[in-house]
C-alpha positions in Angstrom: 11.4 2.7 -27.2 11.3 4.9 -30.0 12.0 8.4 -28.5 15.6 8.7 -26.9 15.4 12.1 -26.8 13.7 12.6 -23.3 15.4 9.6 -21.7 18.1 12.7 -20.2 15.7 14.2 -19.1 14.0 11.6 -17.4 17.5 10.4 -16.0 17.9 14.0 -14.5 14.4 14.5 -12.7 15.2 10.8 -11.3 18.0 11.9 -10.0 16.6 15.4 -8.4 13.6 13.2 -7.5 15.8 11.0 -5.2 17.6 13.0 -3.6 15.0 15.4 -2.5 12.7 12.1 -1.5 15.9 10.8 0.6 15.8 14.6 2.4 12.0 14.5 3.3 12.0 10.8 4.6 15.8 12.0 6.7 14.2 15.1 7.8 10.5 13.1 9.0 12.9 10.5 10.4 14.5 13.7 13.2 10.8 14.8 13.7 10.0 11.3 14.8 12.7 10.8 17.0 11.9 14.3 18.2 8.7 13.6 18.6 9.3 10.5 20.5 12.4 11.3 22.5 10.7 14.8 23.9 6.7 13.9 23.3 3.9 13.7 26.0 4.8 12.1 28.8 2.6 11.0 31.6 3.3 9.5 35.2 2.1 6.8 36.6 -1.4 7.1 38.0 -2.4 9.8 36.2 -4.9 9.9 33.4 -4.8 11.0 29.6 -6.3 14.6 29.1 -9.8 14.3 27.2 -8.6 15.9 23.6 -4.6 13.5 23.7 -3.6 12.9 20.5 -1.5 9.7 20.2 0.0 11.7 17.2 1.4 14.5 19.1 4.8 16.5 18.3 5.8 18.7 20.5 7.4 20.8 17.2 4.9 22.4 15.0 1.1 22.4 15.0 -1.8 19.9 14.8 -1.1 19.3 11.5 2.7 18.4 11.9 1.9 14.8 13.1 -0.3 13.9 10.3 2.3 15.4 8.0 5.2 13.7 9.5 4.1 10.4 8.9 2.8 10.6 5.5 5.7 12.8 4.0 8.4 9.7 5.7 5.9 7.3 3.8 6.0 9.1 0.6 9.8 9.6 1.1 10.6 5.9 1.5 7.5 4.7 -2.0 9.2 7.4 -4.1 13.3 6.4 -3.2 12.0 2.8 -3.9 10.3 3.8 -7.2 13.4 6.1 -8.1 15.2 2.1 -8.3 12.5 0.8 -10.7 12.7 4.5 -12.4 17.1 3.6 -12.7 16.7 0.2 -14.1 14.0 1.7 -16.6 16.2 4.4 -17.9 18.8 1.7 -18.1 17.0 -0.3 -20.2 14.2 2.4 -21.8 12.3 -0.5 -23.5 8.4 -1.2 -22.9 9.3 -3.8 -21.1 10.3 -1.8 -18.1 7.8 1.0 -18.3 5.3 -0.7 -16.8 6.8 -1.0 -13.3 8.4 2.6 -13.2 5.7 4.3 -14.4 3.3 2.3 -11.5 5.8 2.8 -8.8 6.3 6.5 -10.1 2.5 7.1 -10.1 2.2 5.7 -6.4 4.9 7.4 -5.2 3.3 10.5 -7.3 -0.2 10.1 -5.3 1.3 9.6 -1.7 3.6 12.8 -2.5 0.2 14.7 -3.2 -1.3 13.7 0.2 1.3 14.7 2.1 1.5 17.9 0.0 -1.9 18.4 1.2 -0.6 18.1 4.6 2.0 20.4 4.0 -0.3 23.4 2.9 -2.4 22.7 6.3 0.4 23.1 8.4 1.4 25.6 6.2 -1.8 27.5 6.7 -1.8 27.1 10.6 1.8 28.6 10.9 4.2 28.1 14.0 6.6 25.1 12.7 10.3 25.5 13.1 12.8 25.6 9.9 13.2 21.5 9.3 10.2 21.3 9.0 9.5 24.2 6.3 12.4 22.2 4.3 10.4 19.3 4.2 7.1 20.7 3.4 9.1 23.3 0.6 10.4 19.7 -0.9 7.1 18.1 -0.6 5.7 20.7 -2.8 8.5 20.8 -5.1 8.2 17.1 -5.3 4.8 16.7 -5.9 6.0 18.8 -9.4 8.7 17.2 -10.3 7.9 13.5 -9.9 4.5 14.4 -12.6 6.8 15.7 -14.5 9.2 12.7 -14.7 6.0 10.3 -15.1 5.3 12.5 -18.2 9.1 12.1 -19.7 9.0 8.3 -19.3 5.5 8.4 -21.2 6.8 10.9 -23.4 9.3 8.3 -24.5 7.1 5.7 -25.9 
């Protein structure tokens, strides 16, 4: 590729990207467990109240569960797509643009959905101070991964 002079840059928000995607899908992991070691539990012979949600966390608010889950998803697509992103930055030919900038634009999309998420939890307050971590880097991600798919465009 022609333009070295943003591969650094690239190699940087990779880095950032990773380790803030590794935080999100750690911190969604906890709320899961939370979730599922101290959720809704029933007895035996009694019967599920009309408005159960079967995603229900006993942390945050209505939102939390729906942000949960798609914040651990984004974490895990954009940690897999930081690889393809190493090997490209590696290599920084247009040979392996295709597959980090792909991965990267996945990972990019499922980041903005749980962003989404994020701002409606946000918006219906009461969530504890994990849980403002992860929606903070969810945010921040959803930044800084469009800005790494520019750099590795920028390079061509």
């Amino acid at each position: 590729m022609a333009n070295e002079g943003l591969k650094p840059v690239a190699g940087l928000l990779l880095v950032l990207n990773l380790c803030m995607y590794v935080i999100v899908a750690a911190v969604g992991g906890w709320a899961i467990n939370h979730a599922i070691n101290y959720g809704f539990f029933i007895g035996s012979g009694l019967q599920l109240p009309a408005h159960f949600s079967p995603i229900y966390f006993p942390i945050g608010n209505a939102a939390t569960g729906f942000f949960v889950i798609f914040a651990v998803i984004a974490g895990v697509v954009g940690a897999a797509a930081a690889l393809a992103g190493f090997h490209h930055v590696r290599a920084w030919s247009s040979e392996s643009l295709p597959a980090a900038a792909s991965s990267g634009f996945i990972a990019w999309t499922l980041t903005l959905l749980a962003m989404g998420l994020a701002v409606k939890e946000i918006e219906l307050h009461g969530r504890n101070s994990r849980l403002i971590c992860m929606e903070s880097f969810t945010i921040i991600l959803s930044a800084t991964q469009l800005l790494y798919l520019l750099a590795i465009h920028g390079g061509r």
